[in-house]
C-alpha positions in Angstrom: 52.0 118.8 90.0 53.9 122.3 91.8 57.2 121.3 90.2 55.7 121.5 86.6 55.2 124.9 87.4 58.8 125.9 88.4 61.0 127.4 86.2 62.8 130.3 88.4 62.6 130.9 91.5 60.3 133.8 91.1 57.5 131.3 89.9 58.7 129.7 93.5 57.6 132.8 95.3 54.0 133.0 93.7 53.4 129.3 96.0 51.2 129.9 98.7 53.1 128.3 102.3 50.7 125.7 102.4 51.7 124.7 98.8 55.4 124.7 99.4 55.6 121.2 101.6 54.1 119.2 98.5 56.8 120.9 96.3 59.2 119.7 98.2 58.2 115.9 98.6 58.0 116.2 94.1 61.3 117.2 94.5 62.5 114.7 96.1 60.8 112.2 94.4 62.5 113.4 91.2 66.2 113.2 93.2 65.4 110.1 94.0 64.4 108.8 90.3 67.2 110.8 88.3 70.3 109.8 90.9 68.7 106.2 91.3 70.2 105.8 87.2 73.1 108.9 87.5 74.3 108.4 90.7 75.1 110.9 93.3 75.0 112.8 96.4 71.5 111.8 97.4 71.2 112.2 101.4 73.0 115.6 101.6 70.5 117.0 98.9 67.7 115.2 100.5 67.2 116.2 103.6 68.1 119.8 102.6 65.0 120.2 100.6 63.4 122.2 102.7 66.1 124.4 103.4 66.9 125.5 100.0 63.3 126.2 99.4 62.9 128.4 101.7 65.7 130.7 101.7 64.7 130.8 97.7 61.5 131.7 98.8 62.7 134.6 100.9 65.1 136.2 99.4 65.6 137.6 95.9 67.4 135.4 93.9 69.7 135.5 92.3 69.9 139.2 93.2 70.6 137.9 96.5 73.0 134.8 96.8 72.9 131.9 98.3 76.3 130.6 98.8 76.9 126.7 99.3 79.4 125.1 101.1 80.5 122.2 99.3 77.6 121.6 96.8 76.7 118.3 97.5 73.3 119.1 98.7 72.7 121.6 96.0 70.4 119.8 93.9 67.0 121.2 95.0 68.6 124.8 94.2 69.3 123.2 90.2 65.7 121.7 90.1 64.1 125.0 91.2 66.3 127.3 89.2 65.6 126.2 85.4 67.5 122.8 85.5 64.9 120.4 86.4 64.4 119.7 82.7 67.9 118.9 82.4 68.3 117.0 85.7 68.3 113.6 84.3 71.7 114.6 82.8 73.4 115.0 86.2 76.8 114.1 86.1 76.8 113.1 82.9 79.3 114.4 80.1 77.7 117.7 78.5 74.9 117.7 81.4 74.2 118.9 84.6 77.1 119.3 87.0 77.0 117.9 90.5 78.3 120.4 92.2 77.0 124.6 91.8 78.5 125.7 88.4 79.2 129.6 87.6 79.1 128.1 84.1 75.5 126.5 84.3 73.4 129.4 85.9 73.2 132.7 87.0 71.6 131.4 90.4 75.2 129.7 90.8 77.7 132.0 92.5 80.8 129.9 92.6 82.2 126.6 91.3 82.1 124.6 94.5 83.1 121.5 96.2 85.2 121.6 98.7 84.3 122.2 102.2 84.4 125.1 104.5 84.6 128.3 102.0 81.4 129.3 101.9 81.7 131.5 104.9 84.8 133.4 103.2 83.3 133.4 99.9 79.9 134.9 101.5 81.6 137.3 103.4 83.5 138.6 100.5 80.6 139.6 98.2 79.1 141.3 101.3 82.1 143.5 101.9 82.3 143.9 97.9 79.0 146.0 98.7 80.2 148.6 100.6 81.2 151.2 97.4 77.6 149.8 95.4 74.8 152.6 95.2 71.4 151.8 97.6 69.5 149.8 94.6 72.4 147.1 93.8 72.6 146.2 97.4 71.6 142.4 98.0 71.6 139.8 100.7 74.1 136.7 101.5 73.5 133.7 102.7 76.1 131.0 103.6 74.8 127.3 104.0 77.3 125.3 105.8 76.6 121.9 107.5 78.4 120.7 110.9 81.1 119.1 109.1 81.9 122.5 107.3 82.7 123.4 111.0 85.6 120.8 111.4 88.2 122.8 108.8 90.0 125.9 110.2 88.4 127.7 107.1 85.0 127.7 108.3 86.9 129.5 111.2 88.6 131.8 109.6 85.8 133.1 108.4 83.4 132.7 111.2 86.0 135.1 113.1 86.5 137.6 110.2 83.0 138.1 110.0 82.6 138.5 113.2 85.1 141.2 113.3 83.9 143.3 110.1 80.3 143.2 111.2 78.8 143.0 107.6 75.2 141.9 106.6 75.7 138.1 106.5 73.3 135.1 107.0 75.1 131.7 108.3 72.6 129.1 108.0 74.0 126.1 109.9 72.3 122.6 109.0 73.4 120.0 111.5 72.5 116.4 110.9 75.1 114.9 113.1 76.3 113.3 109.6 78.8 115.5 106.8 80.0 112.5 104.9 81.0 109.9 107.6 79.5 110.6 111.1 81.2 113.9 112.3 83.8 113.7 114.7 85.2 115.9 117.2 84.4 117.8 120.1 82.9 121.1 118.4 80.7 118.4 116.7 79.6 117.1 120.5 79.1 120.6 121.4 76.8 122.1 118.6 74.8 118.7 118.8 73.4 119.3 122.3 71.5 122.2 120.8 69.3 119.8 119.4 67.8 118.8 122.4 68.2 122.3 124.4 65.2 124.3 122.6 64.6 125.9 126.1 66.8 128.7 126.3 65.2 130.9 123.0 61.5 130.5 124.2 62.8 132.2 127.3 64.8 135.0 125.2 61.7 135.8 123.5 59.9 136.2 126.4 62.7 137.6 128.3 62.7 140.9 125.9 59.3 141.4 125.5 59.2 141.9 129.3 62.1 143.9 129.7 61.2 146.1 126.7 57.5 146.6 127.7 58.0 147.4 131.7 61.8 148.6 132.5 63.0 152.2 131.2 66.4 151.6 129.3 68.4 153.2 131.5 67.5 151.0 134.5 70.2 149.8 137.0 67.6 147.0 136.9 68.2 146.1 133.2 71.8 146.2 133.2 71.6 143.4 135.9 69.1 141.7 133.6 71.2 141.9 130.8 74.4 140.5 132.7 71.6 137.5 134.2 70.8 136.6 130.2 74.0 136.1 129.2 75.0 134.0 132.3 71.8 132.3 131.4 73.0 131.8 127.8 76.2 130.5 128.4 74.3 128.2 130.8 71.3 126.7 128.9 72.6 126.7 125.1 75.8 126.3 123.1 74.6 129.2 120.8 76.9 130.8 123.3 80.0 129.8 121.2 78.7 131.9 118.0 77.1 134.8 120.2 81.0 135.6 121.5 82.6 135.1 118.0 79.8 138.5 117.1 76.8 136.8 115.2 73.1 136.6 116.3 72.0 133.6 117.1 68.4 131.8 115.9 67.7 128.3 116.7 67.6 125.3 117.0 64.8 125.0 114.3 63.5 121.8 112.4 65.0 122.6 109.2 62.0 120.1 107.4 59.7 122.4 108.7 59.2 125.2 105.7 56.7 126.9 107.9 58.7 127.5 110.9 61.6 128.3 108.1 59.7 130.6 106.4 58.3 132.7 109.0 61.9 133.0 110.6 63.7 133.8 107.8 61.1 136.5 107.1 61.8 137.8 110.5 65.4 137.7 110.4 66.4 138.8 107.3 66.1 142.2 107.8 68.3 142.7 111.0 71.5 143.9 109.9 75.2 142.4 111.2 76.5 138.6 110.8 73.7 136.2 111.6 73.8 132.2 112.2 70.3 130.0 112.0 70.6 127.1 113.1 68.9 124.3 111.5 68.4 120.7 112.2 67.7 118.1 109.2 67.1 114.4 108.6 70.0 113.6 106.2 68.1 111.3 103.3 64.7 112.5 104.7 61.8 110.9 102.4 63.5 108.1 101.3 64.0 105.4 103.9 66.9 103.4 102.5 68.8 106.7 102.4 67.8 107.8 106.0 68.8 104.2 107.6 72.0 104.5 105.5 73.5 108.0 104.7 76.9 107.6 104.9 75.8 104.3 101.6 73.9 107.1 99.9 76.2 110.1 100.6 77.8 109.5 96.8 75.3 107.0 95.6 76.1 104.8 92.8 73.0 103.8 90.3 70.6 101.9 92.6 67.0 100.0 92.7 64.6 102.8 94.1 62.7 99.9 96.0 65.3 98.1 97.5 67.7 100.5 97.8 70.4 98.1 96.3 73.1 99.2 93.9 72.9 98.1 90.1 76.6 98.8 89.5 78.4 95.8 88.6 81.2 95.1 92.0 84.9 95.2 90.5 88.1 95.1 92.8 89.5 98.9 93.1 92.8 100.0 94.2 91.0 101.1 96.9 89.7 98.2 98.4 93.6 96.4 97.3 94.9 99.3 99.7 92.8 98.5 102.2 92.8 94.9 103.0 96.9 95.2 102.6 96.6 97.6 105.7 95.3 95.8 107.8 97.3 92.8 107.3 100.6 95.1 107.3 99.1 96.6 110.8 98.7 92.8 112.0 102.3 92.4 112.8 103.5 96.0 112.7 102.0 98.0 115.6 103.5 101.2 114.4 101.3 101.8 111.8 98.7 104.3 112.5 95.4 105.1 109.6 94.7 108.8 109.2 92.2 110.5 107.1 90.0 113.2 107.0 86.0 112.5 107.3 86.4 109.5 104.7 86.9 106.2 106.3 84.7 104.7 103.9 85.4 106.5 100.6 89.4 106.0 100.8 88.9 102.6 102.2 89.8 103.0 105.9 86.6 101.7 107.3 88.1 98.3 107.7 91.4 99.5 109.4 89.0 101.4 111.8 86.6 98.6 112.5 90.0 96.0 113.0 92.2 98.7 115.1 90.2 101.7 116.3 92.6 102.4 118.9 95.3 103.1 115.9 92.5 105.1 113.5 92.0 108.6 113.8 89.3 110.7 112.1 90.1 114.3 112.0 87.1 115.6 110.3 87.1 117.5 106.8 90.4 118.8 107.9 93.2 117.6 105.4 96.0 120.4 107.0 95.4 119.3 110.0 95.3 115.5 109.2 99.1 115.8 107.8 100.5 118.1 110.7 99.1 115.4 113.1 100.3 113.0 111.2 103.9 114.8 111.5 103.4 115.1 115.1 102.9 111.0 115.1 105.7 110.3 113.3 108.5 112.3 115.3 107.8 109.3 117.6 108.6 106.6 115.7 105.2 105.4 114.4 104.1 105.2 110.8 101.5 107.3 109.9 99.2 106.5 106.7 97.5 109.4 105.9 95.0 108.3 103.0 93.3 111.7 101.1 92.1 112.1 97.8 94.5 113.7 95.2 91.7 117.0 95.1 91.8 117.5 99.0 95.4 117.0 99.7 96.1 120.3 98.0 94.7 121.6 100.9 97.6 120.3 102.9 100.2 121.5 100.5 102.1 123.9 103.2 102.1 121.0 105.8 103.6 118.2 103.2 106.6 120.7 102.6 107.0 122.3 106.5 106.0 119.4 108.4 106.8 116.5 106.6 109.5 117.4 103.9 111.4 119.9 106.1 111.7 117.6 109.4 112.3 114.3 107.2 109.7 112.3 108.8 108.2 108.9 107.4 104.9 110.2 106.7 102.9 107.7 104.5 100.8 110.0 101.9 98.1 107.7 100.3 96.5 110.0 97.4 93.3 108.3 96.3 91.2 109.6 93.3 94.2 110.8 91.3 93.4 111.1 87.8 90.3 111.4 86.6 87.2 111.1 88.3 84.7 111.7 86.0 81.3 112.3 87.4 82.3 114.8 90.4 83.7 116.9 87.8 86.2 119.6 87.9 86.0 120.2 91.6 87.1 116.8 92.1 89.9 115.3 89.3 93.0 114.7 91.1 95.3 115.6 88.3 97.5 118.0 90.1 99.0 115.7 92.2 102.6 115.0 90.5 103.2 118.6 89.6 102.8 119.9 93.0 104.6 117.2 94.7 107.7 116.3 92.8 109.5 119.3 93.8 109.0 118.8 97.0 112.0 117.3 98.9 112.6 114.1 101.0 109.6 112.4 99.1 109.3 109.4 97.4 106.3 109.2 94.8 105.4 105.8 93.6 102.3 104.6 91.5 101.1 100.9 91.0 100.2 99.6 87.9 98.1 96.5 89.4 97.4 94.9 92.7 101.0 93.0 93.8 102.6 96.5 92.8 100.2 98.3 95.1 100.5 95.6 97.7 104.4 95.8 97.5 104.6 99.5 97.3 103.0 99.9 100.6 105.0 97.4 102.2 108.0 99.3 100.9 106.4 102.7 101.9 106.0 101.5 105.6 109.7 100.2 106.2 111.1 103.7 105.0 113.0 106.5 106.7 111.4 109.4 104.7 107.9 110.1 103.7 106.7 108.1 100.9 103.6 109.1 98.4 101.6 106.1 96.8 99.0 107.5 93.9 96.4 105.6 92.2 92.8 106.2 90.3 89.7 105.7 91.1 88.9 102.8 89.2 89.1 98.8 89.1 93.0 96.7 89.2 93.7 95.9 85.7 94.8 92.2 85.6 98.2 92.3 83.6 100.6 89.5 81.7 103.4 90.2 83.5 105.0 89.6 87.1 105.7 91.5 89.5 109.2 92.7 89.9 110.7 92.9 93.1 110.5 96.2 94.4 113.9 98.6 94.6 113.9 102.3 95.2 114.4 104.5 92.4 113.6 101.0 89.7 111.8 100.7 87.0 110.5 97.7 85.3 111.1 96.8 81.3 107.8 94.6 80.0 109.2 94.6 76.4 112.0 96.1 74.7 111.8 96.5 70.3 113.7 99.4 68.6 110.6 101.7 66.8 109.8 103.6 70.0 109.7 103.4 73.9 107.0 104.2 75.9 107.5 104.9 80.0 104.5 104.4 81.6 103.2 105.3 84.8 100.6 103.8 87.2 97.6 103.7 85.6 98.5 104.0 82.0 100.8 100.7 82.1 97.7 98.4 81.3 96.6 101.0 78.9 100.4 101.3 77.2 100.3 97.3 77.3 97.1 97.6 75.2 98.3 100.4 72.6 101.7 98.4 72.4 99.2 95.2 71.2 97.7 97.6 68.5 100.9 98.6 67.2 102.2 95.0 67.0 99.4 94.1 64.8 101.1 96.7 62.4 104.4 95.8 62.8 105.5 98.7 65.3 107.1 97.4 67.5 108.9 98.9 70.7 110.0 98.9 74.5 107.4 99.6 77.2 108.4 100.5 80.8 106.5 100.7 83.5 108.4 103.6 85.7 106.6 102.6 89.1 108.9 106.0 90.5 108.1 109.6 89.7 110.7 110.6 92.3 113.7 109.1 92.3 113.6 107.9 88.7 115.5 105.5 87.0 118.1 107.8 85.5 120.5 104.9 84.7 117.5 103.0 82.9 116.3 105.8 81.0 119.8 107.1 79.8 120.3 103.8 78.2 116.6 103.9 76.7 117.2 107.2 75.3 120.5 106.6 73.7 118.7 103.6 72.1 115.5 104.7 70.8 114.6 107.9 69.0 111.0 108.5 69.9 110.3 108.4 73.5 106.9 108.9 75.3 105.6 109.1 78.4 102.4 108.3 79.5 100.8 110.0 83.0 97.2 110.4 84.4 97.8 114.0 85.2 98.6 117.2 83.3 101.8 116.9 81.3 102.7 120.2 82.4 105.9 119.7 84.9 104.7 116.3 85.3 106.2 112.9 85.0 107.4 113.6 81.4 108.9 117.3 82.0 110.7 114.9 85.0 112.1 112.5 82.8 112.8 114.7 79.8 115.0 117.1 82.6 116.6 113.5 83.1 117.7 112.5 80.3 118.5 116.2 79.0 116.2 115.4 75.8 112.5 116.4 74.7 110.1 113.4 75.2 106.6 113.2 73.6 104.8 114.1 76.6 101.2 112.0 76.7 98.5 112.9 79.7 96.2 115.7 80.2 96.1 119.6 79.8 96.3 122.1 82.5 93.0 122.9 82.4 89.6 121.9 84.9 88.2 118.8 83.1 84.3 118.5 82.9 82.3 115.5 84.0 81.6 112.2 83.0 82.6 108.7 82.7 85.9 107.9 83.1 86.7 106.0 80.1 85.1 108.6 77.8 87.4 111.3 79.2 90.4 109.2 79.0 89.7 108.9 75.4 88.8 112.2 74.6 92.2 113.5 76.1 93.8 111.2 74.5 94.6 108.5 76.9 92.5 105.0 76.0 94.7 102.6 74.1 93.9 103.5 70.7 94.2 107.3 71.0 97.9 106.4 72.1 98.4 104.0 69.4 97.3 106.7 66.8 99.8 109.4 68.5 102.9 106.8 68.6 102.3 106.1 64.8 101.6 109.7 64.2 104.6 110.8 65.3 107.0 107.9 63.7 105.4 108.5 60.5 103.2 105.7 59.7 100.1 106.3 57.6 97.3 106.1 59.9 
């Protein structure tokens, strides 16, 4: 047993080659056995194994840095850099995070996980070196996958490195797969690397012989020079990162740590922006995983020998969103399905597999996914742009100039908003409400249950001006009262008493409905709304409530600062007691225990509403 014997990376280095390959297979084997009870992002991580080791191996960590794009492959780096102990707490509340952590380790460089920064990022802390004496100087290396390369980020940085010229390592892992199977045409064109090996056997060769028997100042190797990069731009798509100003090295078979190793050692010490290019088996080692990525991308808790999940199936918004889609798209050709590399995850799959002529995949491009979406809407078709609550920040500038300023009827379904849990703070989608509601010419709904989410889409699609639907990621509440037909602006009232009100919203109605039930057992009794509007809100509905009731609360999963209670209290012209969650990054863990902890399960509410009327609790 290797991995016993790896603490730090340094204990790494003292592995002879021919040691490393059954390192990595223990590695894998304890992925496989922690994230087969934690869940987790199991094929990105394993077929990056190889990888990780052996740019660990090579460089100087964490002198040097390895940057990750992302994160979601990063778990060899946490097993081999003092974590491994602690790995069967991954994702778990107080435990390992999923994603790198500048909290967790020195070997961590950022808090990651969103795609396409780790070019920038890199790039940064290699000009940050330019002022450091001789002896602090240390290497960067950016690991990106091809589905890093379908955000303008990645470009961004790809051209100012280019530009600047710094020390900088690229490593590019191409699997054909980021989350869902890549799309686009710069993933076509990297992909034929894979089977064009040809063209850097014949550089090597090529310089050796020009080196060895032509003077530099030949006539004879100018022409040479000018017939190797025809050549290049002939045999290899390397060509593309060659122009942009960085070296080129590959394709390699990134699960082969001998090949790695020895490259890496050869490369490392060349100075100016570098880009090895890797090829990988995404879920190598584990064949479930390997037949299935895009299953065991973000694996839930599964049986290691069948590969079968062990979580219990519930009925998600999610999967209430997308069966209503498709039957809306049945009889209304206009509608359109956007998203951006998460067909699957936002529940999109099925529109795509019933209308693929009407789905479009950008990629991991959410700026780009809401300008197009724009573009489709100035001709009369209805775009539904589904994105989760963390990503769509990324589009904020295109949801104000390209929806909002040109009024179009843009569709903005924000999945994941709330809390997440196990992803972290990378991922809660708590923001949401706070950036949005300012915005003009939107609508912002949320569902408290199925028929609300059914009828707030059907609503969304018949309007003149964009129209954002919110809801968590988590399983339909059934509730004890019916759905009210839907009116813009209207609120619903599910009880009315004199003690208190409470104005819920989306997610927190079932929970309000369940607080209100604790209360009653006491005697408190009061009025519970469910709001179903952030923007417009019923202002005639809450006036009344407030002249009638002295406490007021409102009840939102998202921070409470200029959220949905700072929008009603600015209503009614009157402080509210404003219930939801801080402005802060929430850690991991399960949903319901962060709900609680923040204050937000049914009895923490209960204990608020009775601390504030003044009832011994």
């Amino acid at each position: 047993m290797f991995l016993e014997r790896i603490n730090t990376p340094e204990d790494l280095r003292k592995l002879t080659p021919e040691e490393l390959p059954l390192l990595a297979e223990e590695v894998r084997q304890r992925m496989i056995s922690v994230v087969s009870v934690t869940g987790g992002h199991l094929a990105s991580s394993l077929g990056s194994v190889e990888v990780i080791l052996a740019l660990h191996y090579c460089l100087n960590t964490p002198k040097d840095k390895i940057i990750f794009d992302v994160g979601h492959q990063a778990y060899a780096h946490k097993i081999i850099t003092g974590r491994n102990k602690d790995f069967p707490t991954l994702r778990q509340y107080g435990g390992v995070s999923g994603f790198p952590s500048k909290e967790e380790s020195a070997h961590d460089s950022f808090t990651t996980g969103h795609s396409s920064t780790a070019i920038s990022l890199g790039l940064g802390l290699a000009c940050s070196q330019d002022k450091s004496k001789p002896e602090d100087a240390f290497k960067v290396a950016a690991l990106i996958g091809d589905g890093s390369l379908s955000g303008g980020l990645c470009f961004e940085g790809l051209n100012n490195a280019g530009h600047l010229k710094k020390d900088l390592l690229v490593v590019l892992n191409t699997n054909e797969l980021s989350i869902a199977p890549n799309v686009g045409a710069l993933s076509t064109y990297i992909n034929k690397i894979i089977s064009l090996p040809i063209y850097n056997r014949f550089r090597s060769s090529f310089d050796t012989f020009m080196r060895s028997r032509v003077p530099r100042s030949s006539r004879i190797l100018k022409l040479a020079n000018k017939f190797e990069e025809s050549l290049k731009g002939f045999f290899i798509p390397g060509m593309f990162f060659e122009e942009l100003g960085f070296r080129y090295f590959g394709p390699l078979d990134g699960n082969n740590l001998h090949v790695l190793i020895r490259t890496l050692k050869n490369i490392l010490h060349l100075s100016g922006p570098l880009l090895l290019h890797v090829v990988t088996k995404k879920g190598k080692g584990y064949l479930p995983a390997e037949e299935n990525p895009v299953k065991f991308h973000s694996a839930a808790p599964f049986d290691i020998a069948s590969g079968i999940s062990t979580k219990p199936s519930v009925t998600t918004y999610t999967d209430i969103f997308s069966d209503c889609l498709v039957k809306l798209a049945k009889d209304d050709f206009r509608i359109v399905a956007i998203t951006a590399a998460m067909p699957e995850g936002t529940g999109l799959d099925k529109f795509r597999d019933t209308y693929p002529e009407r789905f479009f995949d950008v990629g991991i491009a959410e700026a780009h996914a809401v300008c197009f979406a724009s573009g489709v809407a100035n001709n009369r078709l209805k775009p539904v742009v589904a994105i989760y609550s963390t990503f769509l920040a990324r589009a904020y500038d295109q949801i104000i100039e390209c929806i909002s300023l040109n009024k179009l009827p843009v569709v903005l379904i924000i999945d994941r908003a709330g809390i997440v849990g196990d992803d972290g703070v990378t991922h809660q989608g708590i923001f949401d409400i706070t950036y949005l509601r300012s915005v003009p010419n939107l609508i912002i709904m949320a569902p408290a249950h199925a028929q609300e989410l059914e009828d707030m889409l059907a609503f969304a699609v018949n309007q003149e001006q964009a129209v954002v639907i919110r809801y968590p990621k988590a399983s339909c509440p059934v509730l004890d009262f019916k759905a009210l037909p839907l009116e813009l602006g209207k609120a619903q009232v599910l009880q009315e008493a004199k003690d208190y009100a409470i104005l819920a919203l989306g997610s927190m109605v079932s929970v309000c409905q369940q607080a209100s039930k604790l209360l009653e057992k006491e005697g408190i009794k009061g009025t519970l709304v469910n709001a179903r509007f952030v923007k417009p809100l019923d202002a005639v509905l809450f006036e009344k409530i407030s002249r009638e009731h002295k406490f007021i609360f409102t009840v939102e999963e998202g921070v409470i600062e200029a959220g949905f209670g700072s929008a009603v209290s600015e209503c009614i012209g009157r402080p509210v007691y404003r219930l939801g969650l801080p402005s802060e990054f929430l850690v991991h863990g399960k949903r319901e225990f962060l709900l609680d902890k923040y204050g937000l399960s049914p009895a923490a509410i209960a204990v608020k509403i009775k601390k504030e009327l003044g009832a011994r609790i």
